[in-house]
N, C-alpha and C positions, 0 to 999 in steps of 0.2 A: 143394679148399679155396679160399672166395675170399678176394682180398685186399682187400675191407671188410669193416667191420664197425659196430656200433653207436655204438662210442665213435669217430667220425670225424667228426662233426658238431660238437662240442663243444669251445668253446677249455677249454686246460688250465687257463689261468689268468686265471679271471675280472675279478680285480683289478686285471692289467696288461695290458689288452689291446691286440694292434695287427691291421692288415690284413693283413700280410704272411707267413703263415706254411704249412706244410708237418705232415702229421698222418703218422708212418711207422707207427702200426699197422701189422696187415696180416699177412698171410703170410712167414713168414721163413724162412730154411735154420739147421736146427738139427742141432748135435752135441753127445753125453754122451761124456764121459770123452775115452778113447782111439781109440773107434770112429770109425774112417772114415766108416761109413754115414750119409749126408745124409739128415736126416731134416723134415718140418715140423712150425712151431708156429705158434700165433695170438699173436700177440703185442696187448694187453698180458698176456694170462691166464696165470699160472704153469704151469710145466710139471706138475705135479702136478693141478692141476683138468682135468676133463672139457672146458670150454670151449677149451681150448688146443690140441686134438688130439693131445695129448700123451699126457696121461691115468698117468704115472707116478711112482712116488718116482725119484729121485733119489741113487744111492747116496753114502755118509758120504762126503764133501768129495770129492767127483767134482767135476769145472770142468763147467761146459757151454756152450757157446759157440753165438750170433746171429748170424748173416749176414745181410745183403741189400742189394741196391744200390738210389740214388734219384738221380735229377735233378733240377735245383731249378727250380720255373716261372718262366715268364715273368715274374711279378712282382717276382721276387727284384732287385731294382735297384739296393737303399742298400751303402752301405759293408763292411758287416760282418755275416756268418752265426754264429749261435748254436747251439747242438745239447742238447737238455733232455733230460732224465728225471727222469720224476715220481717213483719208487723203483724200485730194483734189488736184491733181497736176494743174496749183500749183500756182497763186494767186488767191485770188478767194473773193469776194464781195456777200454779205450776204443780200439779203431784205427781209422784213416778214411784208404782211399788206400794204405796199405802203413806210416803214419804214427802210432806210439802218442801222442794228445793227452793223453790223464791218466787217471786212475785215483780211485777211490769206494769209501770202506767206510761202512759203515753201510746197515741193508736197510729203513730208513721213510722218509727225506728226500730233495728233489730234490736236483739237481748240474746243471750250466751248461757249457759247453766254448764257446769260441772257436775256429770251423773256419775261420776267413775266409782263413788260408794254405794249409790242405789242400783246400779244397772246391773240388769242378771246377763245370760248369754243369750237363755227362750224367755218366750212368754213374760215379757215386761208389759206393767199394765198402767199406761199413760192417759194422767185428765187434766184435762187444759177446763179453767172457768174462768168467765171473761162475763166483763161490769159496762156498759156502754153510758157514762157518765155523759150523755151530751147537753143534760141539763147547767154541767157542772161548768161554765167558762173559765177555769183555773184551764180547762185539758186542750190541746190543739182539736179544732176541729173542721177547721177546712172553708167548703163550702156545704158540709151536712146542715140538716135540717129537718127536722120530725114532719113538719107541714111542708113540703117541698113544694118548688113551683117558682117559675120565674129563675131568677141568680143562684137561686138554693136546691139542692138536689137530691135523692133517696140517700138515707145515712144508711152508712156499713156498720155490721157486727163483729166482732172477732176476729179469728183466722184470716186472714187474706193477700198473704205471701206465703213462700214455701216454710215446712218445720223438717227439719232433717237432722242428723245424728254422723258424727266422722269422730275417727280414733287418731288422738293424737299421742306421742312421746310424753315422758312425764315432766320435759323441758320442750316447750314449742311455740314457734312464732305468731303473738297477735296481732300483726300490722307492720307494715315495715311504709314510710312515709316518705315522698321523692317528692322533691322541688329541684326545679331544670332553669334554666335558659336557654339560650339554641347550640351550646355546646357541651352543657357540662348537667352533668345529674347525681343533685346528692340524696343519700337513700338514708336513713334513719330506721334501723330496728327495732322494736318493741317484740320483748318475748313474754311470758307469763309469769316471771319471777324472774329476781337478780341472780346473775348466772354468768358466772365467766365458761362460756363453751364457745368453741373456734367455729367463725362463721363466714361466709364466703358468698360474693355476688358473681352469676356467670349472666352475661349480655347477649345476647345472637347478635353479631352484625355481620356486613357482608362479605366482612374480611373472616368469618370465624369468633370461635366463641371468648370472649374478651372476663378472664380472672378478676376480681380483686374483694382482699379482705376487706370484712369488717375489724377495725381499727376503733373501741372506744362506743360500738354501738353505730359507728357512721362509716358507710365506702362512698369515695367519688369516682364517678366515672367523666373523662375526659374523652369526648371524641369530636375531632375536626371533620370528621365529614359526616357529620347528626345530620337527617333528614330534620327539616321542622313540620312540626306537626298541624295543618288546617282544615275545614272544611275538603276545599280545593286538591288536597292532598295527605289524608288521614292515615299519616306513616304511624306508627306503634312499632316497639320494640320490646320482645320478648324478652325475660330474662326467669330465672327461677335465683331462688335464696335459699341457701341452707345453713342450721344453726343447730351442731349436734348432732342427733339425730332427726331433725325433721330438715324437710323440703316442701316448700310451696315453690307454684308457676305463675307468673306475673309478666307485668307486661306497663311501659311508659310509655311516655313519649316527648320533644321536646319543643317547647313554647313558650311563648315569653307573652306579655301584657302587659299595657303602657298607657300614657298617656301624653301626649305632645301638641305643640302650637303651630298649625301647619294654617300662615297667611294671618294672623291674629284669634283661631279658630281654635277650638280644643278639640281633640281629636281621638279618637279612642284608636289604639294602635296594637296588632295581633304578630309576633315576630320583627316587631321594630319598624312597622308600616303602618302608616292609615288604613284600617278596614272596616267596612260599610255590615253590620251586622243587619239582615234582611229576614227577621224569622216570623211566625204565629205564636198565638197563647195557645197552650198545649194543657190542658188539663185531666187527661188522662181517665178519663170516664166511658165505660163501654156499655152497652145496649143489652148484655147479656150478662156480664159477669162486673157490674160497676165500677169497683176499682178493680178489677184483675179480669186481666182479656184472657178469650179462651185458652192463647195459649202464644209462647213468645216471642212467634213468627209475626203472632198481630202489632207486637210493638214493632216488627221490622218492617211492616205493610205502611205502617203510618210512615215513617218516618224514608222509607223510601218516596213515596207519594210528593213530604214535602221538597226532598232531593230534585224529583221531574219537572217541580215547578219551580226552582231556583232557587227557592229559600237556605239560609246558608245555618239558621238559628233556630232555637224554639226555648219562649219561656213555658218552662216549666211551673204550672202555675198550682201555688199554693197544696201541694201533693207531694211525696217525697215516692219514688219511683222504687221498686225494686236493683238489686247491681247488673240486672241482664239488660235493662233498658239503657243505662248511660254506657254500658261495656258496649252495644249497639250505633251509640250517641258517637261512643270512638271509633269505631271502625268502620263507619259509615261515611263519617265525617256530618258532623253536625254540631255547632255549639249550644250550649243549655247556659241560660241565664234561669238561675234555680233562685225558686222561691222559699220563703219561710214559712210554716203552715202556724195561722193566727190562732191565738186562742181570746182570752178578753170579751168583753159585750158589744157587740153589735148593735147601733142605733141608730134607724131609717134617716132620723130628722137631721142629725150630726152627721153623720158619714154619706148621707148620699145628697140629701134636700139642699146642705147648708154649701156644699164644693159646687154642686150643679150650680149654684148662683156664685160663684165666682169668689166664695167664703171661705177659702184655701192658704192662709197665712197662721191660722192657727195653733199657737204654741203648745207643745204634747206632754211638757213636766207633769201637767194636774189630771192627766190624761188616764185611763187604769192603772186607779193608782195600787189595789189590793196587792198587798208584797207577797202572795202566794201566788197569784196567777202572773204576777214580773216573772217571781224565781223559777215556777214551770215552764215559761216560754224561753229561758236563758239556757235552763237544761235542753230542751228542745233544741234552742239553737247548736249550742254543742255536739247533741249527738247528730245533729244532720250534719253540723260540717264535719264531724270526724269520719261520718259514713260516704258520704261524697268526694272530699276534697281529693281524693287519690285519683280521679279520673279526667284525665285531660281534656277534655269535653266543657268540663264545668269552668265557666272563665266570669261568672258574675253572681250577685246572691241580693237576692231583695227581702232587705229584711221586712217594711211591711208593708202593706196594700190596702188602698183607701181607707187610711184611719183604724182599720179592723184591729183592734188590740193595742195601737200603736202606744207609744210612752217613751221618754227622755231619748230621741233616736240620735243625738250626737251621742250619747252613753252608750245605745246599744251599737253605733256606730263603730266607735272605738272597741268595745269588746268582739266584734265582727273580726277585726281588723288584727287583734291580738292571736284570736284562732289561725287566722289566716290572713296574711297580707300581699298574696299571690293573685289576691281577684278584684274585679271593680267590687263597690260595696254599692247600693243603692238602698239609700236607709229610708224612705217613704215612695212609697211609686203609685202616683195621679193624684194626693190631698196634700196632706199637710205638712207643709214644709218645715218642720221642727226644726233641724238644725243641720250637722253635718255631713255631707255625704259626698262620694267622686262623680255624679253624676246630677244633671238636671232630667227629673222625671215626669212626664205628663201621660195623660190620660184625657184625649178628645174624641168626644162622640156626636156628637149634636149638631159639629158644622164642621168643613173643612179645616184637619189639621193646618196651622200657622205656627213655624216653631220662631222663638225668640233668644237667641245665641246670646251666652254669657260667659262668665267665667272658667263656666264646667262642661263639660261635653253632656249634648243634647239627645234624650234617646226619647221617642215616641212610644212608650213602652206599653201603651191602648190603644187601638181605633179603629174603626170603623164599624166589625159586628153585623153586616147587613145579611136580612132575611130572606128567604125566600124558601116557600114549602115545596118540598119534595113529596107528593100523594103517597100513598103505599109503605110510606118508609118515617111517619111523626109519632114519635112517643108520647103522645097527646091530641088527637088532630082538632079536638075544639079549642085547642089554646097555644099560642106561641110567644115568645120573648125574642125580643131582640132590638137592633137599630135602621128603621131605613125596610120596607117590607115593599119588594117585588115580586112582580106576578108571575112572570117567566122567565125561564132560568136565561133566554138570550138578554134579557133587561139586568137579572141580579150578575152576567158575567160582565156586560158590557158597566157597570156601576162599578164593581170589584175593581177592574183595567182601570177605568177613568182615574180611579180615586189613588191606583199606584202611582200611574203611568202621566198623568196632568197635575198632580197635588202633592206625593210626596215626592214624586223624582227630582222635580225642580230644587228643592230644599235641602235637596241632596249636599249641593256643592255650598249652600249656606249656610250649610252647618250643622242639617242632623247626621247623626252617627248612627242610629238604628231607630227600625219601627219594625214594632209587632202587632198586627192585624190579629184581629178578635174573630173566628179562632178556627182551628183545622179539623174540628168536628161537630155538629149537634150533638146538645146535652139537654137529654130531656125536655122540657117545652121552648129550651133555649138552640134557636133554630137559626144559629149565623153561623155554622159552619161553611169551612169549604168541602166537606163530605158529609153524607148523612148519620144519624147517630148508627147504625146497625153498618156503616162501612161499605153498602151495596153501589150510591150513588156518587163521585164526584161531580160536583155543582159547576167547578171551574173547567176554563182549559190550559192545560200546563204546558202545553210550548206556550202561549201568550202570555203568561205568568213567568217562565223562564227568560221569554224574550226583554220585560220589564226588568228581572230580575239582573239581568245582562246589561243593561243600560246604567242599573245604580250602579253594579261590579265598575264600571269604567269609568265613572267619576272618579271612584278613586283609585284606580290605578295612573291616573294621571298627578295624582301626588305622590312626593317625597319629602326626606326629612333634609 
C-alpha cells in the first residue's frame, strides 16, 4: 500500500490558506475492537469503502483506532503547530506522544488541536480512536444505517477527510468573515487571542492591488466596478490578510440575496433580480470510497456534468462536504442550497406513512423533545454554518428534512437566522410545516408536481427520482429503490424531458422559484440517478437537459423589479 495518495496535492482549506503545512494522509496502522492484529488503512477513506483497504463494516460501537508517526519539515519554523481534521465520524480521542490533547463528537465538522507542547521535530507518534455511536440519535447521522437498503445507506467510520498539521505564528488568524453586496465587502478578523497587531487586507483587482487596514477588527472594501458573482458568471476575488506576522490567501466574491414581489408573486432574487434556481439533490456518496471520492477531481467530474446539463444548483443533501468541494461550487459557478445533517429518531409511520397521505400540518413543539439531542443538533448547526458560510456558493440552508429530528422550527428558524441572515432559511423541506420559514417547501413524488403560490416563494425542493437499471454498473442487481421504473434508458430519458420540459417549465412563470430533481447519482440500491453509482454511465442527454434548462433561464430573464 503506498503512502500517497490523490488528495495530497490539495490544501484543505482554500479559504485560509498558508505555506506551511504538512498533508498526513497516507498509509496508517489500523485496529478494530479488541484485536491486537495491526492492520492497514488509507486514510482519508472510511473503513467501510473499498478505497481504504479496508473494505469492511465495522461492528455496532466497536472503537477502532489510527496510528502513525510523522516529522515535521524543515519548514516548520513559526511559533506554534496545529493538528486539523476535516471530519471523523464520530467521536473520536486524540493522543500525540503518549499525551491525550482533546477529544471530538460530531461525524461532519472539522476540529483544531494545539500540538505546540507535545510535538517533537522526528518521530511523533500519533493515535486517533474513534467511537461510531450510530445507535446513539443525540449524534448527526445522515442517511447511515447499520441495515442499509432502500433510503438508508453503508454507515462510515472514522477518518474521512483530510488530517494535516501547518506552523503557525504565536499570534495568527482563525477566520476572517466577509459579508458583500454587489459593491461593498466587509471582512471581520478573528485571530487566536486578543491582540492588538497591525493588520492589513490586500484585494487583486483589475486595476491592481487595492490596500486597506483593519481598523477595530473590520476593513471595508468599496469598489464600483465589483464583478457580481453567479452561476452564469463565477467571478471570485482574490485577496490575502495579514495580522502580524502571519498571512493567509483568500479569496470573495460579491452577491446579494433577496426576496421581492414580481406581479403579486414572491420571488427569490440573486444580485437584485429574479432567478430561476434549476438544480439536483446532490448527496455525495461514491461507489468506491462512500463518502469520500477517490480523489477531488471526482467532485470536479460531478459538478461539471451538472454544468453540460444546465443545471445552475445542487442541494447538498444532508452531508456536510469537505472546503475543496464548495471552493469548486465557487469557481465553477454552482449554487449549493446546503443542508443540515439530522440527528433525532427516525419513525417510518410518522415521517413518511403519515405526509404520504397528505398528514403534513403537524405541529413540531412535542416533536424530539430530549434536551441533549436539541442541544447536539444546535451545536451542529453552528459549526456547519461557521464552516460554510464563508463561501459564496452557499445562498440557502435547510435546516430540516421530512420530519427527521425536526423540533420548535420557528426557534430553530430564528437561531439560523442569528448565525447568519445573509441566506434564505428553509426551516422544514417536504413535511411538517411547523412554523417559520422564508420559503414554501415541498417534496412530490407520486404524481406530477402542482405548485400552489403563496405568501413565500415556492421551491420544489423534491421530485421525481425515476429509475431505470443501468446492467453492469447496480450495487445490488436483485434490488432497486426508487420512483417511476423504466425499462430503457430511451423511455427513462424521454420521462426525465417530459417531466421538466411539460410539468415544471410551465409553472415556471406561476411561480415556482426552484426545483431539485431527485438526484444526480445512484446510491446504492437507490437507482434514480442521472449517472450511475460507479460514474461510468450518464443515463441523460445534456444538450436536451441544457436545452430545457435554457427555456426556464428565460422566463426569468423577462422579469424585472
Amino acid at each position: 500500500m503506498s503512502d500517497s495518495l490523490p488528495w495530497d496535492g490539495y490544501y484543505p482549506r482554500p479559504r485560509l490558506m498558508r505555506g506551511e503545512w504538512l498533508n498526513l494522509n497516507g498509509s496508517w496502522d489500523f485496529y478494530v475492537g479488541n484485536d491486537p492484529e495491526k492492520l492497514k488503512i488509507m486514510v482519508p477513506y472510511p473503513p467501510e469503502s473499498r478505497l481504504s483497504g479496508y473494505g469492511k463494516r465495522i461492528p455496532d460501537e466497536a472503537d477502532v483506532t489510527y496510528v502513525r508517526t510523522f516529522s515535521l519539515p524543515e519548514g516548520f519554523r513559526r511559533s506554534r503547530v496545529l493538528l486539523h481534521f476535516g471530519a471523523v465520524d464520530q467521536t473520536a480521542e486524540i493522543w500525540l506522544n503518549g499525551c491525550c490533547i482533546g477529544t471530538h463528537e460530531g461525524g461532519y465538522t472539522h476540529f483544531t488541536f494545539d500540538i505546540t507542547e507535545q510535538v517533537k521535530k522526528e518521530n511523533n507518534h500519533l493515535t486517533v480512536r474513534v467511537t461510531d455511536h450510530l445507535s446513539d440519535k443525540r449524534f448527526p447521522y445522515g442517511k447511515q444505517k447499520h441495515k442499509n437498503g432502500g433510503m438508508w445507506y453503508t454507515p462510515v467510520t472514522g477518518i474521512w477527510q483530510t488530517v494535516w498539521v501547518e506552523s503557525v505564528p504565536e499570534i495568527y488568524i482563525q477566520d476572517v468573515k466577509v459579508t458583500t453586496n454587489l459593491h461593498r465587502a466587509e471582512f471581520t478578523l478573528a485571530l487566536n487571542q486578543d491582540a492588538d497587531v497591525p493588520a492589513v487586507l490586500t484585494v487583486n483587482t483589475d486595476e491592481g492591488p487595492a490596500n486597506i487596514p483593519f481598523e477595530g477588527g473590520k476593513a471595508v472594501f468599496d469598489y464600483e466596478k465589483a464583478e457580481a458573482w453567479s452561476p452564469e458568471h463565477p467571478k471570485i476575488y482574490e485577496c490575502t490578510v495579514r495580522a502580524g506576522e502571519d498571512e493567509i490567501s483568500s479569496y470573495f466574491a460579491f452577491r446579494t440575496l433577496s426576496v421581492s414581489s414580481i406581479g403579486g408573486i414572491s420571488r427569490l432574487c440573486l444580485n437584485d433580480r429574479p432567478y430561476y434556481f434549476h438544480g439536483v439533490l446532490d448527496q455525495g456518496y461514491f461507489e468506491d470510497g462512500i463518502f469520500t471520492p477517490k480523489d477531488p477531481e471526482s467532485y470536479r467530474n460531478d459538478l461539471m456534468l451538472l454544468k453540460s446539463c444546465g443545471f445552475n444548483m445542487l442541494r447538498k443533501h444532508i452531508k456536510i462536504e469537505p472546503d475543496y468541494f464548495y471552493y469548486l461550487c465557487d469557481v465553477i459557478g454552482l449554487v449549493v442550497f446546503q443542508d443540515m445533517v439530522n440527528n433525532g429518531e427516525y419513525k417510518y409511520f410518522r415521517d413518511t406513512i403519515l405526509p404520504t397521505l397528505k398528514q403534513k400540518n403537524r405541529k413540531d413543539h412535542k416533536l424530539n423533545r430530549d434536551p441533549e439531542t436539541r442541544s447536539m443538533f444546535k451545536q451542529t448547526v453552528k459549526e456547519t454554518i461557521d464552516q460554510v458560510s464563508g463561501f459564496p456558493c452557499i445562498c440557502y440552508y435547510t435546516i430540516f428534512n421530512e420530519g427527521w429530528g425536526q423540533f420548535e422550527s420557528t426557534e430553530m428558524y430564528r437561531y439560523v437566522k442569528s448565525l447568519d441572515q445573509s441566506r434564505f432559511v428553509d426551516s422544514a423541506s417536504g413535511w411538517f410545516k411547523g412554523g417559520q420559514s422564508d420559503v414554501i417547501s415541498e417534496h412530490i413524488y407520486f404524481k406530477d408536481p402542482v405548485i400552489e403560490t403563496g405568501s413565500l416563494p415556492y421551491v420544489l425542493s423534491e421530485y421525481g427520482g425515476y429509475t431505470f437499471r443501468t446492467e453492469g454498473h447496480l450495487y445490488r442487481p436483485e434490488k432497486a429503490y426508487g420512483y417511476g421504473a423504466y425499462k430503457t434508458k430511451e423511455d427513462y430519458r424521454a420521462a426525465v424531458e417530459r417531466l421538466m420540459e411539460e410539468v415544471i417549465l410551465p409553472q415556471v412563470d406561476k411561480g415556482l422559484c426552484a426545483d431539485i430533481y431527485t438526484q444526480i447519482s445512484d446510491v446504492e440500491e437507490e437507482i434514480n440517478g442521472l449517472i450511475t453509482y460507479d460514474r461510468q454511465v450518464i443515463k441523460v442527454n445534456p444538450l436536451r437537459m441544457r436545452e430545457i434548462a435554457e427555456k426556464m433561464k428565460a422566463v426569468y430573464e423577462a422579469y424585472s423589479l
